[in-house]
N, C-alpha and C positions, 0 to 999 in steps of 0.2 A: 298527482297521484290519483290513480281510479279510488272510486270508492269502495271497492272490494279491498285495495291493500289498507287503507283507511281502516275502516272497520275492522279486519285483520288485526292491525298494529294495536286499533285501541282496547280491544279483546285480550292481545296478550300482556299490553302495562295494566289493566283491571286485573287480571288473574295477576300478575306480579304485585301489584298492590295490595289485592285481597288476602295472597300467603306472608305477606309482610307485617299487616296490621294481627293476624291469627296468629304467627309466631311470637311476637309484643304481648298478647292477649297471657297466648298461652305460659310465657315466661313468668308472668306476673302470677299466673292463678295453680302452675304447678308447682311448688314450694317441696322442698326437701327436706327432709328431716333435722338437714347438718345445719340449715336456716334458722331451728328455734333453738341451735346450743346455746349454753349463756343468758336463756333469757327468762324469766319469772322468778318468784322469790318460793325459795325452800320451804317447803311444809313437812316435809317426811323423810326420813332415812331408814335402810333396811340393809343390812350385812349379807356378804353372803356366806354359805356354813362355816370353811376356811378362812372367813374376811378378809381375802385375797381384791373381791370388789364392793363396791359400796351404792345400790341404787339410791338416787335421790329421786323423789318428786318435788314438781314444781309446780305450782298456780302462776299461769299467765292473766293479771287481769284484762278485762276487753274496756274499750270506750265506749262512747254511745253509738257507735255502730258496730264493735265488736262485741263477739258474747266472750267470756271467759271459754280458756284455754287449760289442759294438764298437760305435761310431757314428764318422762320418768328416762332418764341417764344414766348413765353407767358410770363409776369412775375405779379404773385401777387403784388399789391403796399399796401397792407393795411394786408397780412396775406401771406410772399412769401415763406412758408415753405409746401405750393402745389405745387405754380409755382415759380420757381427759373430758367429762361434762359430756359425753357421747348420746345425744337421744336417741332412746328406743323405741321409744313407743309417745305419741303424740294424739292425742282426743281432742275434735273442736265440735261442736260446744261442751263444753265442760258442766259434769254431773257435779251437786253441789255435794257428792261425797267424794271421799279421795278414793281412786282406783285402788282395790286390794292388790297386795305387791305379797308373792311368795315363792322362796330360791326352792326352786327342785333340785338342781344341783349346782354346784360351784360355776356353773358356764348357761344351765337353764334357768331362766324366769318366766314364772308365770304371773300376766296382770291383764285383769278383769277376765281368767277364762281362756285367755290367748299366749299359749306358750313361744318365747322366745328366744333363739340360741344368741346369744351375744356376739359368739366369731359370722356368725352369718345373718349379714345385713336383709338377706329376702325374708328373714321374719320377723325383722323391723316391723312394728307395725307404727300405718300411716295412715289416717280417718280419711285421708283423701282415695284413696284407694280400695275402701272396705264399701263393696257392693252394696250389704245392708244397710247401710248408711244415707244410700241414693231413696231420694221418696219416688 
C-alpha cells in the first residue's frame, strides 16, 4: 500500500475511534431524568388541590465523590399508571434546603421558581441542561 492510502486508512479508524470513545463518554454523562425514578429517601409530600397527584421529594445522598442530589416526582393517586414515581425536576448539587414545591393548578407545579406542566416533559426540569448552572 502507498503511504497516502496508509495514512488515509489510519485517519479514518482514528475518526471512527474518536466518535466511538465520545459516544461511551457521552452516554454515561447524559443521564435522564427517568434515571433517578426510585431513587433517594422521602423527605417531603405536597397534594395537589384535587389530590388527584402527589409530589414527593426526595434527598439523594452523595459519597465521597458525590455531593448530594433532590429530585421531586409526581405520582398519580387516583390513576398511577401515568405517574408512577415520575421525576420532574432533579437538582445536583443539592441546596441543604428542600426546594419549595407549590401546585398552581391541579396539572402545574411550581419548584424553586420554575414552573412545570406535568403532561409535558420539555418543562421537566433537568440541572444538566440549565445554562445558568454552567460556571
Amino acid at each position: 500500500m502507498s503511504f497516502k492510502k496508509t495514512l488515509f486508512w489510519t485517519v479514518i479508524g482514528l475518526g471512527i475511534l474518536t466518535f466511538i470513545l465520545l459516544a461511551i463518554v457521552y452516554s454515561f454523562m447524559d443521564m435522564k431524568l427517568s434515571n433517578v425514578d426510585g431513587k433517594g429517601e422521602r423527605v417531603d409530600t405536597v397534594k395537589s388541590p384535587a389530590n388527584n397527584y402527589r409530589a414527593d421529594t426526595y434527598f439523594i445522598y452523595g459519597n465521597t465523590s458525590d455531593k448530594d442530589q433532590v429530585r421531586v416526582s409526581v405520582t398519580g393517586l387516583k390513576n398511577n399508571e401515568k405517574f408512577k414515581d415520575t421525576t420532574i425536576y432533579w437538582l445536583y448539587p443539592a441546596n441543604k434546603d428542600l426546594p419549595q414545591i407549590n401546585w398552581l393548578s391541579e396539572e402545574i407545579i411550581e419548584i424553586e421558581h420554575k414552573e412545570i406542566d406535568i403532561n409535558n416533559k420539555a418543562t421537566y426540569y433537568n440541572w444538566q441542561k440549565d445554562k445558568s448552572l454552567a460556571n
